[in-house]
NUKOL-385321 format. One record per residue (C-alpha): residue in one letter; y, z, x. Coordinates in nm, 3 decimals, decimal comma. Layout:
N
REC  r        v        w        u
REC  a        Y        Z        X
...
This chain:
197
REC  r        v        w        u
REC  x    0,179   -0,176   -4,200
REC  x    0,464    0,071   -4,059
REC  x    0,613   -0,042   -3,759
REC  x    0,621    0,188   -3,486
REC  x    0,887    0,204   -3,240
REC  x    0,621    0,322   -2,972
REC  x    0,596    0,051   -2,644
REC  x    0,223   -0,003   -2,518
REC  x    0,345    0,174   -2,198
REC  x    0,426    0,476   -2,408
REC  x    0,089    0,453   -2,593
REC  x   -0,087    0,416   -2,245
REC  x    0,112    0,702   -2,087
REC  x   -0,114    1,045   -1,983
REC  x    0,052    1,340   -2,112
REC  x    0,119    1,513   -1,867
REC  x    0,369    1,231   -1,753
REC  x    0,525    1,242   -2,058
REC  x    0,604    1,627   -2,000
REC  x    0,868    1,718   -1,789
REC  x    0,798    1,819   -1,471
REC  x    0,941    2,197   -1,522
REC  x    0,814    2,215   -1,840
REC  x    0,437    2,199   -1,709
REC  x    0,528    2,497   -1,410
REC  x    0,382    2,809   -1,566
REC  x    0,610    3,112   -1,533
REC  x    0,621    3,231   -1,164
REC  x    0,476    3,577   -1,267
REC  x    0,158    3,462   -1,445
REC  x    0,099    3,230   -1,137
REC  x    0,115    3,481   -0,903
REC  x   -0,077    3,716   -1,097
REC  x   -0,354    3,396   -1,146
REC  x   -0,393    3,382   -0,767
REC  x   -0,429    3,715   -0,755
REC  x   -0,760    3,775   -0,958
REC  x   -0,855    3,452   -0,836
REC  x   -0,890    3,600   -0,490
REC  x   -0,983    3,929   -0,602
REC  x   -1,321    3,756   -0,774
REC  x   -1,356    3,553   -0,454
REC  x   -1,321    3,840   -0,240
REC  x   -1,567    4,073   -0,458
REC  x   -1,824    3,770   -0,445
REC  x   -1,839    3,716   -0,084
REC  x   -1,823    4,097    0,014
REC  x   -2,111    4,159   -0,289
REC  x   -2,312    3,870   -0,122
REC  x   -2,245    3,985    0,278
REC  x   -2,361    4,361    0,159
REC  x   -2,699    4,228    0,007
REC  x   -2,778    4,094    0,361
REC  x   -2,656    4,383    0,561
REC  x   -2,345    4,262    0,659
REC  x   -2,064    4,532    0,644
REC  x   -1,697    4,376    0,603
REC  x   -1,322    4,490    0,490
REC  x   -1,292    4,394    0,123
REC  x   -0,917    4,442    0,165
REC  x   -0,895    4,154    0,470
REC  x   -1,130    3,930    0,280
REC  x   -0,917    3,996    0,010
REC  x   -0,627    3,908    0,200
REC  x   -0,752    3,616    0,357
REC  x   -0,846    3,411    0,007
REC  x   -0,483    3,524   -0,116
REC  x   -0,354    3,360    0,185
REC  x   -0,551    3,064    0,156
REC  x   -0,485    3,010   -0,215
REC  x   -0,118    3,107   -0,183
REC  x   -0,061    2,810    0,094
REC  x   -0,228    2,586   -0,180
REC  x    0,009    2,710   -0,433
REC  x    0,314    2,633   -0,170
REC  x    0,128    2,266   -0,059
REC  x    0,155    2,161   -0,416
REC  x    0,471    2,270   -0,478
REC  x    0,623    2,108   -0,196
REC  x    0,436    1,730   -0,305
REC  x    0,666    1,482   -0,316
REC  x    0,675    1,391   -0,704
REC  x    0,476    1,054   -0,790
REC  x    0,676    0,780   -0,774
REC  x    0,858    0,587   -1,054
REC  x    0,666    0,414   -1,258
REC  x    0,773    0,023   -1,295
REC  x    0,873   -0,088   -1,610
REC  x    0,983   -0,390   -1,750
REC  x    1,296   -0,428   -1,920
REC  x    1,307   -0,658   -2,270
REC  x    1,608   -0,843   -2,279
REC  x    1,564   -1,050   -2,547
REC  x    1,873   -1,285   -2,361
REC  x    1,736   -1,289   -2,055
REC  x    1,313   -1,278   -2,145
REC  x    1,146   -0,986   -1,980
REC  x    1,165   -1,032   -1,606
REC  x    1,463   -1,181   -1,386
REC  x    1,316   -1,383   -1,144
REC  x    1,418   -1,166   -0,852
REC  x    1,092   -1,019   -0,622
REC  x    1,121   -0,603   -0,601
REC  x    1,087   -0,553   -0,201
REC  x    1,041   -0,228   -0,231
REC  x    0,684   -0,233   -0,426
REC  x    0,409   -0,249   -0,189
REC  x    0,188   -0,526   -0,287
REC  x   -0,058   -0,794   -0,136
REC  x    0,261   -1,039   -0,086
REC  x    0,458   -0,767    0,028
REC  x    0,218   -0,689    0,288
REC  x    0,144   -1,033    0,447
REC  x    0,481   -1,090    0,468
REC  x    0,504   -0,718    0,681
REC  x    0,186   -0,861    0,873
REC  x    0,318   -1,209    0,947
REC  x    0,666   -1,066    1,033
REC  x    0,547   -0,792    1,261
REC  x    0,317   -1,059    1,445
REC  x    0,583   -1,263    1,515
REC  x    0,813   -0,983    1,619
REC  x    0,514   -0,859    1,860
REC  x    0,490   -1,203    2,035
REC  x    0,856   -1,305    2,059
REC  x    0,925   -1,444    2,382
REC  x    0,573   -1,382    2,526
REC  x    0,395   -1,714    2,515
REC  x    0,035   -1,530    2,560
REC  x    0,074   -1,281    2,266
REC  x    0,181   -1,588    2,029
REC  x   -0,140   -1,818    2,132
REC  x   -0,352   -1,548    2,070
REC  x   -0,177   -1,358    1,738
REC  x    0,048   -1,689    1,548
REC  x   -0,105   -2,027    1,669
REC  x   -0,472   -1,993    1,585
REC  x   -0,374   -1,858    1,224
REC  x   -0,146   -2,105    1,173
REC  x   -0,427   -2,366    1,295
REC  x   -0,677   -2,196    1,041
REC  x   -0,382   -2,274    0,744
REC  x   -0,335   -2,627    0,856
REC  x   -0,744   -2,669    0,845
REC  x   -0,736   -2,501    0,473
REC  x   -0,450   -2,739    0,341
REC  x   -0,591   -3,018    0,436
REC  x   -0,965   -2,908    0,330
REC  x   -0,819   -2,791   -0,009
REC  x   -0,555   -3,111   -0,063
REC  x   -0,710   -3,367    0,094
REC  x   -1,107   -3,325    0,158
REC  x   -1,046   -3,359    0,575
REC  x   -1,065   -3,061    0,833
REC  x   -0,839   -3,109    1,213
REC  x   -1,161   -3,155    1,353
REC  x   -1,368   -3,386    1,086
REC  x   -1,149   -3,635    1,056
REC  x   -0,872   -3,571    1,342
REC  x   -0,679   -3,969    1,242
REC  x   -0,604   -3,892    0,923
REC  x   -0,521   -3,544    0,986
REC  x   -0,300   -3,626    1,279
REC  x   -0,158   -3,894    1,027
REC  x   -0,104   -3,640    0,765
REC  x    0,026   -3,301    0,960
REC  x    0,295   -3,558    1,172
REC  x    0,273   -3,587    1,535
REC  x    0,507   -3,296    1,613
REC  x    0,313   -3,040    1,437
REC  x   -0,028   -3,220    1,540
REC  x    0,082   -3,162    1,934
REC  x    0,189   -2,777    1,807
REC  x   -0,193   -2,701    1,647
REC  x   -0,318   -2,855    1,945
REC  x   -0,227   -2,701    2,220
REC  x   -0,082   -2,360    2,361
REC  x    0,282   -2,286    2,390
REC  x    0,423   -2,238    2,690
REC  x    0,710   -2,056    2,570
REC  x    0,738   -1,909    2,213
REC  x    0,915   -2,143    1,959
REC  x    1,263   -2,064    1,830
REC  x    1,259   -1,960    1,458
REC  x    1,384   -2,297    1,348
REC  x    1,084   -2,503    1,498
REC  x    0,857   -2,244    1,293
REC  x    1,039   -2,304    1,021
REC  x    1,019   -2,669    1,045
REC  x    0,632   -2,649    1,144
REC  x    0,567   -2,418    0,809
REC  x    0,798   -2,675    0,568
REC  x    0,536   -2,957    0,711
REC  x    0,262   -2,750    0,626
REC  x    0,424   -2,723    0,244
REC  x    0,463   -3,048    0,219
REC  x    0,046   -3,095    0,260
């Protein structure tokens, strides 16, 4: 068996992404010319079709207006932003084939909790109401699923040995709504508790 130098993204790859992008423009005559007849067969069918049912119209605005119409198309798709970059990953036989390191800038489902979660608590920073209603009853809801998941016991099944478990500080938190929204660091320490379920 030969070996190929081909990568299963390159095998994968559609065709026309393995063009280049100017390369798969036609020339700017032969599109204009395209649109042309394109509108000059629309316009002949619609003016053919409004003269069988009596309907006299102006071939030449008809004509005008699909040129128009399929001219703007032409212009839309020429003005698309191109797709974006397709993510590979690099094989560095040193270093294995990924680094570690999270890309940010790929939207993805962790990406967009974190947007979610981040824009909630933005949204009820120092407004006590906003947090009871938007932060505390999630964060309620993850305490319940920890402990279902790690320990068989729900907040309100067996509220002893969760108290016991979650620690009295974060118990009191669950429990009841804050006056005033918590400084970062109290989150933080109220979310390392929940880890350590």
């Amino acid at each position: 068996m030969s070996e190929s130098s081909a990568s299963i993204y390159d095998l994968l790859e559609h065709e026309e992404e393995q063009q280049p992008r100017a390369a798969r423009r036609s020339s700017g005559v032969r599109a204009w010319l395209r649109s042309a007849f394109a509108a000059a067969a629309l316009a002949a069918a619609v003016v053919l079709g409004l003269r069988m049912v009596g309907v006299g119209v102006s071939p030449a605005a008809i004509f005008a207006g699909f040129l128009a119409l399929l001219l703007i198309r032409r212009v839309a798709q020429a003005l698309t932003p191109p797709p974006p970059p397709r993510i590979r990953f690099a094989r560095d036989p040193e270093r294995g084939e990924e680094d570690g390191s999270y890309n940010w800038a790929v939207r993805d489902a962790l990406g967009s909790s974190v947007n979610r979660w981040e824009a909630k608590l933005v949204w009820s920073q120092g407004e006590p109401e906003r947090f009871n209603r938007a932060v505390l009853p999630v964060l309620a809801e993850l305490a319940d699923e920890l402990l279902r998941q790690r320990h068989g016991i729900t907040r309100a099944g067996d509220p002893v040995r969760a108290r016991a478990l979650l620690g009295e500080p974060l118990w009191q938190f669950l429990g009841t709504p804050a006056k005033r929204t918590p400084p970062p660091r109290d989150l933080a320490a109220y979310v390392a508790q929940l880890e350590k379920l």
